[in-house]
N, C-alpha and C positions, 0 to 999 in steps of 0.2 A: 620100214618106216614110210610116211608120207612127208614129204619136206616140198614146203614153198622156199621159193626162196625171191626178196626183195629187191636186191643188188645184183646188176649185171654183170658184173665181172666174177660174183658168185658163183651165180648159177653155173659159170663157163668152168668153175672150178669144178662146183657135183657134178658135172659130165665128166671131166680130166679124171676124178676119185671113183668112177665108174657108178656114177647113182643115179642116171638115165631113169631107169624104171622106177626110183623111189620119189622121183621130181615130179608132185602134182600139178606144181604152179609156179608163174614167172610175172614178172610185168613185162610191160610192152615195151623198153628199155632195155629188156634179155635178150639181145641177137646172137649169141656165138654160143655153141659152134652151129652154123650153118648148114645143111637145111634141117638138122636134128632137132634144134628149138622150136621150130616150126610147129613141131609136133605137143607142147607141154602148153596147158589153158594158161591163157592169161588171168592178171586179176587187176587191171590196172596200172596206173604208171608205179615208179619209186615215190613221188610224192602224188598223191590222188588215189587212195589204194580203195577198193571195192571193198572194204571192211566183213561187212555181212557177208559176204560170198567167203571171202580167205575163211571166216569161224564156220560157216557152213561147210564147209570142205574136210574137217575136221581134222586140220597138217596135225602128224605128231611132234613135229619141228618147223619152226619159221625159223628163217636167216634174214637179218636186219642191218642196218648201218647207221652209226649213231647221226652221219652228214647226207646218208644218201635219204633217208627217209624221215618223215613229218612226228617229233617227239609224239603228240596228241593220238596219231593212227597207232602207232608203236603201243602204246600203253592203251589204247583200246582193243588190239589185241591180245596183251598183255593177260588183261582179265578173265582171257577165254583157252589162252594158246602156251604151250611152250618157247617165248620166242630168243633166241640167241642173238642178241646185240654186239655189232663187232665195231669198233673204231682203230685204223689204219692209218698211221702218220709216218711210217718208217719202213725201209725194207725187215727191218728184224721184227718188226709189231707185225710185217704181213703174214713173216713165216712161224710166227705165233699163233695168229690168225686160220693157216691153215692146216698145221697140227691143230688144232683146239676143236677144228669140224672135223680133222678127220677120227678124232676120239669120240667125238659125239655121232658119227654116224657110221660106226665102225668100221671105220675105211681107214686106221693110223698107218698102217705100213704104207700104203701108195701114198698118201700124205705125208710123210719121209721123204720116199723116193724124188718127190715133185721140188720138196724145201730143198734137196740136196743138189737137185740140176741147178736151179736155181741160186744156190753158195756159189757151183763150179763155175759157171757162166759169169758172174760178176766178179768173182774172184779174177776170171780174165780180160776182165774190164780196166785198163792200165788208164792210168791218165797219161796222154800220152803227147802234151803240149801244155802250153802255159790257158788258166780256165779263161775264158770268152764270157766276157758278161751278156745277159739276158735277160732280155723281157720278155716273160710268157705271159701270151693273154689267151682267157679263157673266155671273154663276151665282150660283144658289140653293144654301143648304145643303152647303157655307156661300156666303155671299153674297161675290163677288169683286168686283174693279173692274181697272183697268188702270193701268197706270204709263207713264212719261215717254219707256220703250223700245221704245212700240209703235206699227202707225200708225192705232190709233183715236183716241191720244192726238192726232196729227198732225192726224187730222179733227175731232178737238173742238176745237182750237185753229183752225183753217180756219175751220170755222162762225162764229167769233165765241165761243166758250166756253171758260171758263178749269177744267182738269180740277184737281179739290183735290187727286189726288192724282199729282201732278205732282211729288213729291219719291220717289216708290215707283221700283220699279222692275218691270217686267215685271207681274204680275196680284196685287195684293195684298188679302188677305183681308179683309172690313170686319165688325163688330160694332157691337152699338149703344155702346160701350165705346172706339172710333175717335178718338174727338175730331173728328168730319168736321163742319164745317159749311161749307151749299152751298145756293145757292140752288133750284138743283132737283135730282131721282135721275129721271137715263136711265134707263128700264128696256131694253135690247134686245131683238130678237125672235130673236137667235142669239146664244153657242149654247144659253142658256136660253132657251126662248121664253116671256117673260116680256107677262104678259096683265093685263086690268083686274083680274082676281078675287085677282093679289098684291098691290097699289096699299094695300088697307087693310090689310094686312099688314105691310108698310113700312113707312108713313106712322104706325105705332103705333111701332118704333123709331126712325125719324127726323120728328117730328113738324112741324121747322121748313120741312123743304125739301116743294117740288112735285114729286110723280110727273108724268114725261112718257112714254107709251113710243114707241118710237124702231124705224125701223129698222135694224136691224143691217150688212145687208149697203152700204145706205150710208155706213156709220163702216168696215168691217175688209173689203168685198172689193176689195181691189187689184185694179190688170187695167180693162177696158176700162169698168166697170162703173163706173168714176171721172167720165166722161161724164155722170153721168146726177146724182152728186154735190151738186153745187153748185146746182143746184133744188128739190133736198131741202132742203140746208138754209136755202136762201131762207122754202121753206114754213114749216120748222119755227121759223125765228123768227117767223113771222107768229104760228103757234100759241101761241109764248111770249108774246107780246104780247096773245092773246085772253084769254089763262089769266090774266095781270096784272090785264087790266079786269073779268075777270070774266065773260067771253062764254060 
């Protein structure tokens, strides 16, 4: 097979299913795994894709995302391409997600193997105190957060934390003017990369809650990357816990 693939967290997936040599193509949003991607042509970002080039290429499979990519590219390539549209709002839609590629590129057994670490690993995910309310933001200027229809909401729920805004839907805009209160603000490191130098910036319009910042790709990369999940957020409530006492 020739497979591009759209979606960064994808791609990290056909490397984990062993399809290195069949991945023509990536956008420039593909970083992992490192420095192996290095090697696979670009075609563009997730939204801005080099159209003509991906049908020039002649993929036997493109890998798509209904939120990551631009409906209009999607169905322009549509006309030329086989292309597999995936949308991911839940841990159990991801691990649908990744048996369904790995049927399609026949790679199901290690796509088994991957959904199954992935049961065992959350499985031991205990909630293991009373949830902590949260505000995850995900952009600066204006500052964003996410709603009930996403699956970082799913991962903040997973962790043991309760998202406030869990009534929104999709990415909803926050102000100090919100009425949010939470016991801490995620900052993510995507797709704002949100650093300590905006912490006191924040923390002047929401004075009550604690800045934590967080990684990103463990709350929103679907894909095999789920593996690794559930020992993040082990750690980060131990963090939460330092930050309580005072450590």
């Amino acid at each position: 097979m020739k497979i591009i693939s759209l979606v960064p967290s994808i791609t990290e997936l056909l490397f984990d299913l062993g399809l290195k040599d069949q991945l023509i193509g990536r956008t420039k949003f593909c970083i992992h795994p490192m420095p192996e991607v290095k090697e696979i042509p670009q075609f563009g970002g997730t939204k801005g894709l080099h159209v003509d080039k991906i049908i020039a290429a002649n993929p036997s499979l493109i890998i798509a995302n209904r939120e990551e990519n631009l409906k209009s590219e999607v169905e322009e390539l549509q006309k030329y391409c086989d292309v597999l549209i995936t949308d991911v709002a839940t841990l159990e839609e991801n691990n649908e997600m990744i048996l369904q590629i790995g049927k399609r590129t026949h790679t199901y057994a290690q796509a088994e193997l991957i959904v199954e670490e992935i049961n065992e690993n959350f499985a031991e995910l205990e909630t293991i105190f009373e949830p902590s309310s949260v505000l995850y933001f995900i952009w600066k200027d204006p500052y964003m957060s996410i709603g009930k229809d996403t699956f970082i909401h799913e991962m903040i729920q997973l962790a043991g934390f309760k998202n406030v805004c869990e009534e929104e839907s999709r990415y909803p805009e926050i102000t100090k003017d919100s009425n949010l209160n939470s016991d801490y603000i995620f900052l993510s490191s995507e797709p704002y990369p949100f650093q300590e130098k905006h912490i006191e910036e924040i923390n002047k319009l929401f004075p009550n809650a604690k800045c934590v910042l967080v990684d990103g790709e463990m709350f929103s990369w679907y894909g095999s990357r789920m593996r690794l999940a559930p020992a993040y957020f082990k750690d980060l409530r131990k963090r939460i816990k330092a930050l309580n006492k005072g450590i």
